[in-house]
N, C-alpha and C positions, 0 to 999 in steps of 0.2 A: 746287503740290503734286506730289510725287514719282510715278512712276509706279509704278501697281498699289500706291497707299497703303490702307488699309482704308477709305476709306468711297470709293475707288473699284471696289472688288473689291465692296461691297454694293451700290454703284448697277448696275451689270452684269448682280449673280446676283439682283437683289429678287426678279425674275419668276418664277425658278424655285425661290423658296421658299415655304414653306406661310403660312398667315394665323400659326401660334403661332410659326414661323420668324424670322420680320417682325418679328415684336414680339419676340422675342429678340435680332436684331440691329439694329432701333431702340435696345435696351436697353444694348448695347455700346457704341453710338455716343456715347449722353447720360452715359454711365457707365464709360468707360475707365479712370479710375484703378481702381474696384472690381474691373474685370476683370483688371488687372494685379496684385491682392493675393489675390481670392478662390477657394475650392476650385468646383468646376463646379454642385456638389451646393449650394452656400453661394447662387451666382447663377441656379439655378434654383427654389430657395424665395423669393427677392424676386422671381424673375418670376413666378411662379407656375405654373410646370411642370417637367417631369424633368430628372434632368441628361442622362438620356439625348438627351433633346433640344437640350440645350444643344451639349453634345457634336457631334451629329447638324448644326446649324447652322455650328457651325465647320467643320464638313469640306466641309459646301456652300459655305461661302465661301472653298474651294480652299485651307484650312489642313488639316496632317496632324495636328494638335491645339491644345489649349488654349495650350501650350506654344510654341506659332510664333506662335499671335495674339498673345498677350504680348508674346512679343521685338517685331515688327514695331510694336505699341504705344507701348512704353518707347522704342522709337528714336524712331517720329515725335514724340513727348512731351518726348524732348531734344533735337530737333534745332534748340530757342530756348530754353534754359533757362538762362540767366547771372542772377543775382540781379536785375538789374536790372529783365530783360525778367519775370522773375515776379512784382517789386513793380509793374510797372505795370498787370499783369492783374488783379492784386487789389485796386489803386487804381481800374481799370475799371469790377469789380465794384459797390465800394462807392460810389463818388462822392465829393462831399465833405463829407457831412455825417458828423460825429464819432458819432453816437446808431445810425448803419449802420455803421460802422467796430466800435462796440463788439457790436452783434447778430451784426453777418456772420462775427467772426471767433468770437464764441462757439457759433454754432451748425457750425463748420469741426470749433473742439472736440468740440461732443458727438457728430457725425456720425462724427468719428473714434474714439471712443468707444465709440461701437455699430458701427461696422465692426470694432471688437477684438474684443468680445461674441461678434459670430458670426463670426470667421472664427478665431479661437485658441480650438478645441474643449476643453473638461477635459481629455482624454488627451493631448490636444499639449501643454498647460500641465501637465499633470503629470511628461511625460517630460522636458519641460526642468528642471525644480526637480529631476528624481532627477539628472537629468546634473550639475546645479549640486553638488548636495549630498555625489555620489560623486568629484567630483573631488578630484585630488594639488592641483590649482592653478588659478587660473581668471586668464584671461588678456583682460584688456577693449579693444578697439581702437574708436576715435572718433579723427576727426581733422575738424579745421575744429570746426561751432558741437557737433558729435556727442561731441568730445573732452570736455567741460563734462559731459557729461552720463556719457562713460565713467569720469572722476574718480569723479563722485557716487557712481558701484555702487560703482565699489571702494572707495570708504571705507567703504561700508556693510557688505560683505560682508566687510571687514576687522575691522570691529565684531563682527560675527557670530561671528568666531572663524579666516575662509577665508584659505590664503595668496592674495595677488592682485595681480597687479602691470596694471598698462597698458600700451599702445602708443596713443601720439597723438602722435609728430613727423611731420614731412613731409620730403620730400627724401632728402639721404644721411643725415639723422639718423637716419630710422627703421629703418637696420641697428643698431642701439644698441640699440633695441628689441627687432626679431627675433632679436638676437642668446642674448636670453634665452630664448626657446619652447625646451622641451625636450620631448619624448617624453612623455606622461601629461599632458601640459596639455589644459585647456578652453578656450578662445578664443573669445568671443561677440563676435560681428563686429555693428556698427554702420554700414550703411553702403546708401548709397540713389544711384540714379539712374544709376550708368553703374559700370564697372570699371575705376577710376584706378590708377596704376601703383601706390602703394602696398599698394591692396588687392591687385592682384597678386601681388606681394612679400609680401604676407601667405599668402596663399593657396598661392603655393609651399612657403615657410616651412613651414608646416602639413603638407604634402606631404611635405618633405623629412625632418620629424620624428618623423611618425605620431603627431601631435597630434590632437588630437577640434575639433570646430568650430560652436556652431549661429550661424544667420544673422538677423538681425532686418533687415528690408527693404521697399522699399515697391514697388520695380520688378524686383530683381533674384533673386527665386528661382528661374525658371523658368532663367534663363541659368546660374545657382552650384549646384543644387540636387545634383549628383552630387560638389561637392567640398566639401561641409558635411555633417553628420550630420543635420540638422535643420534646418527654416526658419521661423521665427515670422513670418506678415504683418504687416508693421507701417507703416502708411499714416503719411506729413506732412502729412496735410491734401490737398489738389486739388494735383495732382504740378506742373502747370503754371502754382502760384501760388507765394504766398510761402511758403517752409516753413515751417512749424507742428511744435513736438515731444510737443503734449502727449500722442499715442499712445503714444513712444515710452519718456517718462515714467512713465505709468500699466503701461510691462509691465513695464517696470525694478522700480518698486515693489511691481506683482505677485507677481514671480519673488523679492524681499525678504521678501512676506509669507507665501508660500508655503512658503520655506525655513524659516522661524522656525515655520511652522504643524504643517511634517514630521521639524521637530527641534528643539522648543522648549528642553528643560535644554539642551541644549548652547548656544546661543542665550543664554540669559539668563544663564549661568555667565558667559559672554564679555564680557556688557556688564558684568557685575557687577564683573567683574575690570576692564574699562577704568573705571569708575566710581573702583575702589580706586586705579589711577595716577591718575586725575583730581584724586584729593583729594590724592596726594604733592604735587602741582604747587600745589594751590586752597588747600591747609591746611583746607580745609572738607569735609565730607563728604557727596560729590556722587553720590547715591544715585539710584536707579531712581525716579521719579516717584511710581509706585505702594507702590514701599517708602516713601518719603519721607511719603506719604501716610498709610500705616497707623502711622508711626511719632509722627506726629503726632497722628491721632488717638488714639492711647495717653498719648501724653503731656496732651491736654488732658481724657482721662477718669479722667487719675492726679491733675492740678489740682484738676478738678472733686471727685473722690475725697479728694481732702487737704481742701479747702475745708469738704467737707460733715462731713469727721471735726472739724474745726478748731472747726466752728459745734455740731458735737454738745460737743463737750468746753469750750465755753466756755457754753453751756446748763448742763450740769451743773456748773459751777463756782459758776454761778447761785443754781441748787436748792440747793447743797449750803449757799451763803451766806443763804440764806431762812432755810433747815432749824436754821442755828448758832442 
């Protein structure tokens, strides 16, 4: 272990902290990824006291904030983290039976779940959807398994109506990319665990064009927080297992339902319109779900409607043949 690693700085200082102290940096110890995602005030409600205190403990542990525990954190956190060395910790975990394989990673899910719950406040989720919804352009970067998932926005926000393009090459490709950031872009950066040259080169970029930028991350706000506009926590699951996206997922599809909730006509005009190119292509008319829906049942209450006038007029055809 490094010297002056964080749970040598706590074995040192234990004695000269208080009993709620102790249990707050116990709490760091067993819970390091949450400390690397959560606000102070967010890790002082699950421990159950101030953040003033929280606070107060980090600086006993000879940190000048939150913000130095983190970095020092996310480093020792990467200092083994290749795909491989993170599938064996979570094969660790599990063992080998399949029925723990399917619990342990479902409950990775929902953990990360409710770590989105409380650490992306309503006003931090709101001001992302206004920055989404006011932008000229919105601009997605993913690269590696995160690129899959920066496509998916931008189809969708492309449905919505939003211009949008991506950056997910690696190497010399991704100047092809950056090549398009201009001045009034939105940029929502995808990216977790360290500060790979391309993100650099993103982040320049941004720099260089007085582009806007929020960050979706699980380690690296405290280190990007002054070159992005905003930072949404967003945990992969235990940083030093296998990655997991379903957080990243669920804020993606947030920030979708969001957009459509604070600008619906424009929204459903968009799809409607992609609906009407869908049918140039399908020859079939590939309507909104819910339209489809109402149209049909009109049509099988016009059925039923004909049927019943159908049975009325051959009744009286009846009568009328009695009556001859």
């Amino acid at each position: 272990m490094a010297a002056n690693s964080f749970d040598e700085r706590a074995s040192a200082r234990m004695e000269q902290l208080s009993p709620i102290e102790r249990e707050v940096t116990r709490f760091f110890q067993a819970n390091r990824e949450e400390v690397l995602v959560a606000s102070a005030s967010s890790l002082a409600a699950k421990i159950g006291t101030s953040d003033a205190t929280v606070v107060r403990t980090v600086q006993t542990l000879g940190y000048s904030g939150l913000g130095e525990l983190r970095r020092q954190l996310a480093d020792e956190i990467r200092s083994d983290l290749s795909p491989a060395s993170r599938l064996e910790r979570t094969l660790g975990t599990v063992g080998d039976a399949l029925e723990q394989a399917l619990q342990s990673t479902l409950a990775i899910h929902v953990q990360a779940i409710e770590d989105l719950r409380r650490n992306v406040s309503p006003s931090l989720f709101a001001r992302a959807v206004d920055k989404i919804k006011d932008a000229r352009r919105v601009v997605i970067f993913g690269i590696g398994p995160s690129a899959a998932i920066a496509d998916y926005f931008a189809v969708q926000l492309r449905r919505f109506g939003f211009d949008c393009i991506t950056v997910t090459n690696t190497g010399l490709l991704i100047a092809d990319d950056l090549i398009r950031i201009r001045r009034g872009d939105l940029v929502i950066i995808l990216a977790y665990s360290r500060v790979y040259l391309e993100l650099r080169a993103l982040l320049d970029r941004i720099d260089d064009t007085h582009a806007k930028a929020i960050l979706l991350t699980d380690t690296l706000g405290a280190a990007l927080r002054n070159r992005v506009e905003m930072v949404l926590p967003v945990a992969r699951g235990r940083v030093d297992s296998f990655s997991m996206h379903t957080a990243t997922m669920a804020m993606v599809e947030a920030l979708l339902v969001g957009i459509a909730t604070a600008g619906p006509k424009d929204v459903i005009d968009s799809l409607r319109e992609l609906n009407r190119l869908r049918a140039m292509v399908a020859g079939d008319n590939v309507e909104l779900g819910r339209v489809r829906a109402r149209k049909r049942t009109r049509a099988a209450s016009g059925r039923k409607g004909a049927t019943r006038n159908s049975g009325n007029k051959a009744r009286g055809r009846r009568i009328q043949s009695k009556g001859a």
